[in-house]
C-alpha positions as CSV (number, residue, x, y, z in Angstrom):
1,X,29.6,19.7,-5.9
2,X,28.4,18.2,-2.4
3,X,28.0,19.7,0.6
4,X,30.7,18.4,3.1
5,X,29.4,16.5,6.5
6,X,30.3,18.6,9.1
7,X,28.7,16.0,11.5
8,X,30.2,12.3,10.5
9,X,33.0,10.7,8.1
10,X,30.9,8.7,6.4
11,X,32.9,6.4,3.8
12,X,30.0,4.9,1.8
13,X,28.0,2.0,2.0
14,X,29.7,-0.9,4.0
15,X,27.1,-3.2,3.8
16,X,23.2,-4.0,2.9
17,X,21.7,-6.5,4.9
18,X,18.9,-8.6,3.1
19,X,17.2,-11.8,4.2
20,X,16.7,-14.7,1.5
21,X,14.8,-18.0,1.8
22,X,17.7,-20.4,0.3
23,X,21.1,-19.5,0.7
24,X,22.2,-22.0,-1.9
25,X,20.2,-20.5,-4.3
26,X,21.3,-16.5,-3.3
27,X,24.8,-18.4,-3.9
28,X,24.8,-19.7,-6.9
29,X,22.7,-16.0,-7.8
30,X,24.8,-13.9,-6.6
31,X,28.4,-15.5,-6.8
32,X,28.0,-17.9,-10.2
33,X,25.6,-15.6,-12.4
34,X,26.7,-12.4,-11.3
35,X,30.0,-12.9,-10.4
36,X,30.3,-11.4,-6.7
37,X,33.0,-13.0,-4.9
38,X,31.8,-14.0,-1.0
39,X,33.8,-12.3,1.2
40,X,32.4,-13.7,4.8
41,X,30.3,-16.7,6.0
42,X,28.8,-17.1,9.1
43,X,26.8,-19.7,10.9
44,X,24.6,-18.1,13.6
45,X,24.9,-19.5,16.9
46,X,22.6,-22.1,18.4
47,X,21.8,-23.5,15.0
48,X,19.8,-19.9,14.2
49,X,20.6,-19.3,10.5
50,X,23.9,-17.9,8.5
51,X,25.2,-14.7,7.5
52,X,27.1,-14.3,3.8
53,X,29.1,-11.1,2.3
54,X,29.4,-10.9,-0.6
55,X,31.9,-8.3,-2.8
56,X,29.8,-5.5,-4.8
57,X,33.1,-3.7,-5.3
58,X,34.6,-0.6,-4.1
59,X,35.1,-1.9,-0.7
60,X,31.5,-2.0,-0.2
61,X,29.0,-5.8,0.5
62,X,25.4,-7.2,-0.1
63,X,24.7,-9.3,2.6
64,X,22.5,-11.8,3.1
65,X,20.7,-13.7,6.5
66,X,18.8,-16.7,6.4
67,X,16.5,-17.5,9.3
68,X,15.4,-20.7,9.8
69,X,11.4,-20.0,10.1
70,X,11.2,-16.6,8.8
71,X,8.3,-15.0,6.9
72,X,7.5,-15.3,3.4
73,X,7.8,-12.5,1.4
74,X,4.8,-10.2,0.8
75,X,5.0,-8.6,-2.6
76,X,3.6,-4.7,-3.0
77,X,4.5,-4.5,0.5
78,X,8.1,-5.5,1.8
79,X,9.1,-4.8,-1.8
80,X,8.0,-3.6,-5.2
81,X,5.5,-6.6,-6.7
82,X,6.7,-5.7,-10.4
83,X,10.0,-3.9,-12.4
84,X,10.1,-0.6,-13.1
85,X,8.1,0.0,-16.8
86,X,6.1,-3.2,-15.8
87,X,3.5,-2.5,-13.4
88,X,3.4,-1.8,-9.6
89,X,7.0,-0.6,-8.3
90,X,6.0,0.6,-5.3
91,X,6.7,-0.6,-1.7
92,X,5.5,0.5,1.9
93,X,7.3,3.0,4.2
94,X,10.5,1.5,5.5
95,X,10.9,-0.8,2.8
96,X,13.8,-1.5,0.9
97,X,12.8,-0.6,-2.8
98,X,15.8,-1.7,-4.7
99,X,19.5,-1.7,-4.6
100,X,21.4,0.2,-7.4
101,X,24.7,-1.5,-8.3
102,X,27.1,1.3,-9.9
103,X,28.6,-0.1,-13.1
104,X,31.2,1.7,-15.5
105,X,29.2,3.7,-18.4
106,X,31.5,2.6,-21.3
107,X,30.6,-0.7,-20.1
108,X,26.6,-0.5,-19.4
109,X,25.3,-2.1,-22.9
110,X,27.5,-4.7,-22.5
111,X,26.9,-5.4,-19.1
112,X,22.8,-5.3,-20.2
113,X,23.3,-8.3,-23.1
114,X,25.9,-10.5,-20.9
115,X,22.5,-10.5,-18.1
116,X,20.0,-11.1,-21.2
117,X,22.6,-13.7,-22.5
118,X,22.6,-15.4,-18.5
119,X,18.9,-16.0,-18.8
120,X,18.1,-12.7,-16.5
121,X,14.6,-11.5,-17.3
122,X,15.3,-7.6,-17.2
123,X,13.4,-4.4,-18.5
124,X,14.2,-2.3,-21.4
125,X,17.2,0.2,-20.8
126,X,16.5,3.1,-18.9
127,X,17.8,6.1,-20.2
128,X,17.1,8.8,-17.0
129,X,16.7,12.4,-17.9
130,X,14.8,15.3,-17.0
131,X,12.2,15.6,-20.0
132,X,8.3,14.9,-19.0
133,X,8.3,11.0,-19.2
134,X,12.0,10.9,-17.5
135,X,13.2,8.5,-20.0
136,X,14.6,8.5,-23.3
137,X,14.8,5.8,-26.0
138,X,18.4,7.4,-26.9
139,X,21.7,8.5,-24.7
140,X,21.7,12.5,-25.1
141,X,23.3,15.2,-22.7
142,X,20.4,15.2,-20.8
143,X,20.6,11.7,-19.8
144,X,22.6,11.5,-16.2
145,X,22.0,7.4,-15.6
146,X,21.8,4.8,-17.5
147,X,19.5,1.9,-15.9
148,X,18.3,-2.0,-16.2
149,X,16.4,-3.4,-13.0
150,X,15.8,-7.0,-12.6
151,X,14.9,-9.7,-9.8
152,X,16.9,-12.0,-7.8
153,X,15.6,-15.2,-6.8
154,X,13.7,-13.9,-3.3
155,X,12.1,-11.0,-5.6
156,X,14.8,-8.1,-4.1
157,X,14.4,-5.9,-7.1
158,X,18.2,-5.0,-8.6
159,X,19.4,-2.3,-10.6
160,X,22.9,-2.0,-12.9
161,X,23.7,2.2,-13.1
162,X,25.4,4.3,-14.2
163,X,26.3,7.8,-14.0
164,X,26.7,9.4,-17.1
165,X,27.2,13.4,-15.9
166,X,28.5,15.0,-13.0
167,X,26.1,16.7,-10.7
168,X,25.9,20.2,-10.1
169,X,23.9,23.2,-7.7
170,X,20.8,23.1,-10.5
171,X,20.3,19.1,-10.1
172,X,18.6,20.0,-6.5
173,X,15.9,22.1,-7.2
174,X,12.4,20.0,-5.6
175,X,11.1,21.1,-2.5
176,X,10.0,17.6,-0.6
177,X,6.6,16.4,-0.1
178,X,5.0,16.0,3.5
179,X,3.3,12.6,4.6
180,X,-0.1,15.0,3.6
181,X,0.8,15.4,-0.1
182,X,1.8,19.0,0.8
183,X,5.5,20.3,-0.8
184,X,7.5,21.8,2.2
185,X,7.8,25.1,0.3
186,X,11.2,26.6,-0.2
187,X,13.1,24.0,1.8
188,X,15.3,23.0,-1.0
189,X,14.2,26.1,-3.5
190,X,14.5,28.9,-1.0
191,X,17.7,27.8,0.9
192,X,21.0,29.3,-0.1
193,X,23.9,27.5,-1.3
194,X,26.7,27.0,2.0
195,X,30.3,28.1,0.4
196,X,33.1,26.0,-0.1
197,X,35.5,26.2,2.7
């Protein structure tokens, strides 16, 4: 069970703000082949570009700019150049690597053929687990997600999950690494659980 924030009420996610290059095209992406409803658009004053929401469910938005004049997008750099399983998934420091979509377990397979069926170039299914490789061909109690990553049109790397287990004290047990490669010894392995109030 989580740790509660003694600091903030934090709700979740209320939005993700990503920049495209064609707003018609994140449109017809995002609304007709995936189904999101929009929820907000804006045109930016003095002619600067628009703003779109669009509904990712649970009260929470993906939304998009587009700047008239903005940069191109620099693959291996503002974000990963290829899927995960495929070649190069990372990106640089302060990137945004991917955004995970939560979808309903009993649904994930068929949520994985209607995107092959819609012409979605996707990897293999990811079966996350905690053996060497971190994968798994088949679902087994080891597994806690399930995942499929693709691309939309501006190459923002996408992911359908979904949890599969409940989390509990023994699924934090990695100290973090330092910018040096060093692990920050006993940070997350030495400290001692807060009880529940």
């Amino acid at each position: 069970m989580a740790e509660a924030n003694k600091e903030f009420e934090f709700c979740g996610v209320n939005h993700l703000a990503l920049v495209c290059k064609d707003m018609a095209r994140t449109v017809e992406f995002y609304r007709d082949l995936l189904g999101m409803p929009l929820t907000k658009t804006i045109d930016l004053p003095g002619g600067r570009g628009q703003h779109f929401f669009f509904d990712i469910g649970n009260g929470d938005s993906l939304a998009f700019f587009w700047f008239k004049g903005a940069p191109e997008a620099v693959p291996g750099i503002s974000a990963p150049e290829a899927l995960p399983t495929q070649g190069n998934f990372m990106s640089a420091h302060g990137s945004m690597n991917h955004i995970a979509i939560n979808v309903p377990a009993e649904r994930f397979d068929e949520y994985y053929n209607r995107l092959v069926e819609k012409g979605v170039k996707v990897t293999k299914i990811l079966n996350h687990d905690n053996s060497p490789t971190q994968s798994s061909d088949e679902v087994n109690d080891d597994v806690f997600v399930r995942s499929v990553y693709f691309f939309d049109p501006d190459g923002v790397c996408l992911e359908f999950a979904a949890w599969t287990k409940v989390f509990d004290e023994s699924d934090v047990a990695h100290d973090p690494v330092r910018a040096d490669g060093t692990k920050a010894e006993g940070m997350i392995t030495g400290r001692t659980p807060v009880p529940a109030e």
